[in-house]
ROGU-433024 format. One record per residue: x, y, z of N, C-alpha, C in turn. Coordinates in steps of 0.1 Angstrom, whole numbers, plus 5000, padded with zeros to 4 digits. Layout:
! residues N
<rec n_x="X" n_y="Y" n_z="Z" ca_x="X" ca_y="Y" ca_z="Z" c_x="X" c_y="Y" c_z="Z"/>
...
END
This chain:
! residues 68
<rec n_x="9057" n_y="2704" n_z="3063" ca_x="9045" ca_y="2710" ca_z="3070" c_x="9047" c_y="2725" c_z="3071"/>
<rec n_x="9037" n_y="2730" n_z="3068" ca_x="9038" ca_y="2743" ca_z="3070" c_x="9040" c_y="2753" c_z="3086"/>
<rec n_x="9046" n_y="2766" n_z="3088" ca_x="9052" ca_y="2772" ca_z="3096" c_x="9048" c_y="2787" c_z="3098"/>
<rec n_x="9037" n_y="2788" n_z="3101" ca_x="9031" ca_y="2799" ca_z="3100" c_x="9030" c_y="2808" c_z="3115"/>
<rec n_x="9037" n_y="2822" n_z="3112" ca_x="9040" ca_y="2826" ca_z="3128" c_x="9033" c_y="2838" c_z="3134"/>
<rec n_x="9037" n_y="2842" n_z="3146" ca_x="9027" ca_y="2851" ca_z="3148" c_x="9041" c_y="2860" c_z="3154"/>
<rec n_x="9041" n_y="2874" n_z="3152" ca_x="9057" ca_y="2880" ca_z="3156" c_x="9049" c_y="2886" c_z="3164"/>
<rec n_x="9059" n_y="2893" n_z="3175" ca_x="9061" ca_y="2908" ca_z="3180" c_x="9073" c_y="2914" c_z="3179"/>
<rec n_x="9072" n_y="2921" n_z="3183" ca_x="9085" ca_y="2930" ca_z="3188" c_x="9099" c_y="2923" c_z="3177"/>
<rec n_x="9098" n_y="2916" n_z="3167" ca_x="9110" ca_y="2910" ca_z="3164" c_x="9109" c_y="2897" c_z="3172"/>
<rec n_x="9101" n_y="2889" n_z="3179" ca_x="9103" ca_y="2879" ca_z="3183" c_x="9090" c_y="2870" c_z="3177"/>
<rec n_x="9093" n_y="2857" n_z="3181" ca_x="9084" ca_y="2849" ca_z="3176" c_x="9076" c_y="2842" c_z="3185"/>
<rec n_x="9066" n_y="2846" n_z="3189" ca_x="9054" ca_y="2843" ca_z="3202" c_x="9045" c_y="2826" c_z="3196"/>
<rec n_x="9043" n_y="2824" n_z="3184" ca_x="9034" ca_y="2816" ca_z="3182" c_x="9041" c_y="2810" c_z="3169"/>
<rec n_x="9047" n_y="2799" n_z="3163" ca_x="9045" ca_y="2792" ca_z="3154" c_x="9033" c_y="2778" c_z="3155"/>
<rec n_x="9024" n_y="2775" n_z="3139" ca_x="9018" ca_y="2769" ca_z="3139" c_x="9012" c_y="2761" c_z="3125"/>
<rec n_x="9007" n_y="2749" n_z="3121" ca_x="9009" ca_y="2744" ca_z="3111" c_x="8994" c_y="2753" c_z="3103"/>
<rec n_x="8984" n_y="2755" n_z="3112" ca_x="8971" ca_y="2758" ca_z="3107" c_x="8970" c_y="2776" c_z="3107"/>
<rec n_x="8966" n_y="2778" n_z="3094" ca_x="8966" ca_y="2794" ca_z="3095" c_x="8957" c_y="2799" c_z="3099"/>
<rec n_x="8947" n_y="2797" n_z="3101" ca_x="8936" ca_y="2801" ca_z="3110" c_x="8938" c_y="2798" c_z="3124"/>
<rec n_x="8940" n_y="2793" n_z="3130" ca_x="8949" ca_y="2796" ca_z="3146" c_x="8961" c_y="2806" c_z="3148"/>
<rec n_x="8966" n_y="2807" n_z="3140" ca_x="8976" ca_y="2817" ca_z="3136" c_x="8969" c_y="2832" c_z="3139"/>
<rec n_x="8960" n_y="2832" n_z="3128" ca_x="8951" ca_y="2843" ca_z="3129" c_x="8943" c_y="2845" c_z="3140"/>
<rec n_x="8939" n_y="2835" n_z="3145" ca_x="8931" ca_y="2837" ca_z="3160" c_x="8939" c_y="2843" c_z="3168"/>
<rec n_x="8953" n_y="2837" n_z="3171" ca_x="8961" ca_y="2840" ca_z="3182" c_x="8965" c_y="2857" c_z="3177"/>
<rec n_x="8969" n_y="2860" n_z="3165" ca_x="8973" ca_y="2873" ca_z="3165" c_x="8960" c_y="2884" c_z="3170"/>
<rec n_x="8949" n_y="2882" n_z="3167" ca_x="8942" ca_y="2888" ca_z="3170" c_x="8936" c_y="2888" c_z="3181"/>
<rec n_x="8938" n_y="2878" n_z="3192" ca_x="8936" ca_y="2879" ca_z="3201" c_x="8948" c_y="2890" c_z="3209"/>
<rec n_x="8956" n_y="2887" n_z="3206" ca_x="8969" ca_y="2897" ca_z="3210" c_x="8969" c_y="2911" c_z="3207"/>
<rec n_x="8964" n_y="2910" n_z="3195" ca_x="8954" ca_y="2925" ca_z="3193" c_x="8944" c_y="2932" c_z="3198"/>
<rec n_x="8937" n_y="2927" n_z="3200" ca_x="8928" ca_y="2928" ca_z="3210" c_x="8933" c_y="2930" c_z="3227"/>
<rec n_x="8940" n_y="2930" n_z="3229" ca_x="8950" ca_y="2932" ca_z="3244" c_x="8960" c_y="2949" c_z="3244"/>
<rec n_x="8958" n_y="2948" n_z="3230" ca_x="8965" ca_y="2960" ca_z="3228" c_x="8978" c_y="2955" c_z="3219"/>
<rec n_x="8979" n_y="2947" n_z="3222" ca_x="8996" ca_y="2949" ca_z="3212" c_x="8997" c_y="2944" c_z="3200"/>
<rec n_x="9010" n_y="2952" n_z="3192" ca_x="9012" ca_y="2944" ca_z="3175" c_x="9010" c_y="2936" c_z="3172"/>
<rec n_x="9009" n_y="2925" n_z="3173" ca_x="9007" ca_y="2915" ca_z="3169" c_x="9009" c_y="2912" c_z="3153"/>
<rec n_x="9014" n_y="2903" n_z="3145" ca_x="9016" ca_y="2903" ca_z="3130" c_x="9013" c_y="2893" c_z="3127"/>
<rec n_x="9010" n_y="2886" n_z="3122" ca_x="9006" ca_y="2871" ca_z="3114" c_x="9016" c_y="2870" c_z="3102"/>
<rec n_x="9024" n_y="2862" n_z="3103" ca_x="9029" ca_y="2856" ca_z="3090" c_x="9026" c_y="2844" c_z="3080"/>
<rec n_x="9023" n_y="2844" n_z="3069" ca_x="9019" ca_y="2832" ca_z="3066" c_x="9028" c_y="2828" c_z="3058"/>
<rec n_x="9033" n_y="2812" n_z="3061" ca_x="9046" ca_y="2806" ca_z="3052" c_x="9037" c_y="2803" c_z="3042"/>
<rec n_x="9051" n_y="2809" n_z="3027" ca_x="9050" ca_y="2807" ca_z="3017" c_x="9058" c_y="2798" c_z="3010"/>
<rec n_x="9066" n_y="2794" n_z="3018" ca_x="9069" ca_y="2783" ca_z="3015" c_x="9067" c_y="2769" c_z="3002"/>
<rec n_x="9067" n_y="2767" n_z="2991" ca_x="9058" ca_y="2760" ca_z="2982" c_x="9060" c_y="2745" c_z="2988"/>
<rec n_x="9049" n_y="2741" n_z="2987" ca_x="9053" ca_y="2724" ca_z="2989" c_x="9059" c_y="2718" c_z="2988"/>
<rec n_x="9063" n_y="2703" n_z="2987" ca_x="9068" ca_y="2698" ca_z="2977" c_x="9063" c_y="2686" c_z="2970"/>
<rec n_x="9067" n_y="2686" n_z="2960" ca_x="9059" ca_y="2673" ca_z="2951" c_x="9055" c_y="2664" c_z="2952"/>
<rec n_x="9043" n_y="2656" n_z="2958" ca_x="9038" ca_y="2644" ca_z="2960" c_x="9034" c_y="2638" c_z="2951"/>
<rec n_x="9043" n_y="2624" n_z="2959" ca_x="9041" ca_y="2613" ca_z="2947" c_x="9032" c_y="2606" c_z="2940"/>
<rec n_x="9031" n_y="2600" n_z="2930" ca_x="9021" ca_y="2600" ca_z="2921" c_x="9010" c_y="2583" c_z="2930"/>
<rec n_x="9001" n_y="2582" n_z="2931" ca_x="8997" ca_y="2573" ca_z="2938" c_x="8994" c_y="2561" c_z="2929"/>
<rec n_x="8996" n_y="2549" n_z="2933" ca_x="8992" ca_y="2537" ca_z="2922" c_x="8978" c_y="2537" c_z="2916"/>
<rec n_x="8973" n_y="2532" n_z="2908" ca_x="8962" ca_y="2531" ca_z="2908" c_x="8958" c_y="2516" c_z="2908"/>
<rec n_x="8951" n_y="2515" n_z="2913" ca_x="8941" ca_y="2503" ca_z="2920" c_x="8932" c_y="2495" c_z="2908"/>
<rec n_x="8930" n_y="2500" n_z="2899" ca_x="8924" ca_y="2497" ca_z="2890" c_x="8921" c_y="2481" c_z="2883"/>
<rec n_x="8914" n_y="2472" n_z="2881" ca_x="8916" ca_y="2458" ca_z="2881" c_x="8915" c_y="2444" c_z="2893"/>
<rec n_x="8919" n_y="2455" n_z="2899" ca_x="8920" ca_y="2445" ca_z="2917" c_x="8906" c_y="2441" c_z="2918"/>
<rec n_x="8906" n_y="2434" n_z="2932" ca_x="8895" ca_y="2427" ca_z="2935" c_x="8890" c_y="2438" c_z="2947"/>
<rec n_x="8877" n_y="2438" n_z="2949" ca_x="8878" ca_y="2446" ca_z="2959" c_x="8877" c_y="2443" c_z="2971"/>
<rec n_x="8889" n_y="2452" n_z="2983" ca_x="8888" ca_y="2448" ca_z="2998" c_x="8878" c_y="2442" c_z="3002"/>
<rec n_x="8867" n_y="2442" n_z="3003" ca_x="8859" ca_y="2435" ca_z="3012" c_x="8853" c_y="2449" c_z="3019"/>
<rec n_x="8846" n_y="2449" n_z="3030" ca_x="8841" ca_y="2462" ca_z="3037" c_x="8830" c_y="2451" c_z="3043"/>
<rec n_x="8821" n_y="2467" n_z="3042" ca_x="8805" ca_y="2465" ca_z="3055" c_x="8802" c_y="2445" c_z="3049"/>
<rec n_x="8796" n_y="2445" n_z="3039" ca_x="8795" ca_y="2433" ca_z="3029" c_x="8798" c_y="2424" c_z="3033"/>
<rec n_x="8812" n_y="2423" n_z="3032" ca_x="8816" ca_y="2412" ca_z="3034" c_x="8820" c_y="2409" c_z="3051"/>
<rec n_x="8816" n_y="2414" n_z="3062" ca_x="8823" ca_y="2414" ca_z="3076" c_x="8808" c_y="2410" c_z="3080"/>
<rec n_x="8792" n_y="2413" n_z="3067" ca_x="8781" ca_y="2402" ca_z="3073" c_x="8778" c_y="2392" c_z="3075"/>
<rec n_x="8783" n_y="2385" n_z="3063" ca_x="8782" ca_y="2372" ca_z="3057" c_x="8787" c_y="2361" c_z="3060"/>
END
């Protein structure tokens, strides 16, 4: 999950997964007067796994079938 922070002074006031909250909070802190910095983790992913495919099956059932 991503780790995206918001610094001052050398300290770390706000970590958060969403970078647009990040940026709200820094800029509201801005707006107060102080430095405020937004960092955004760059961090790369990592690899997600490849998903089955479903292909051939029968299908779940749904709206359809929960009438009848």
């Amino acid at each position: 999950m991503r780790r995206h922070r918001v610094m001052l002074d050398g300290r770390e006031l706000y970590a958060g997964a969403q970078w647009t909250h990040v940026q709200r909070f820094a800029d509201a802190l801005r707006a107060r007067g102080q430095d405020a910095v937004a960092i955004r983790d760059e961090t790369p992913l990592p690899a997600r796994a490849p998903r089955p495919r479903l292909v051939g099956l029968p299908p779940r059932g749904g709206a359809a079938r929960r009438r009848g």
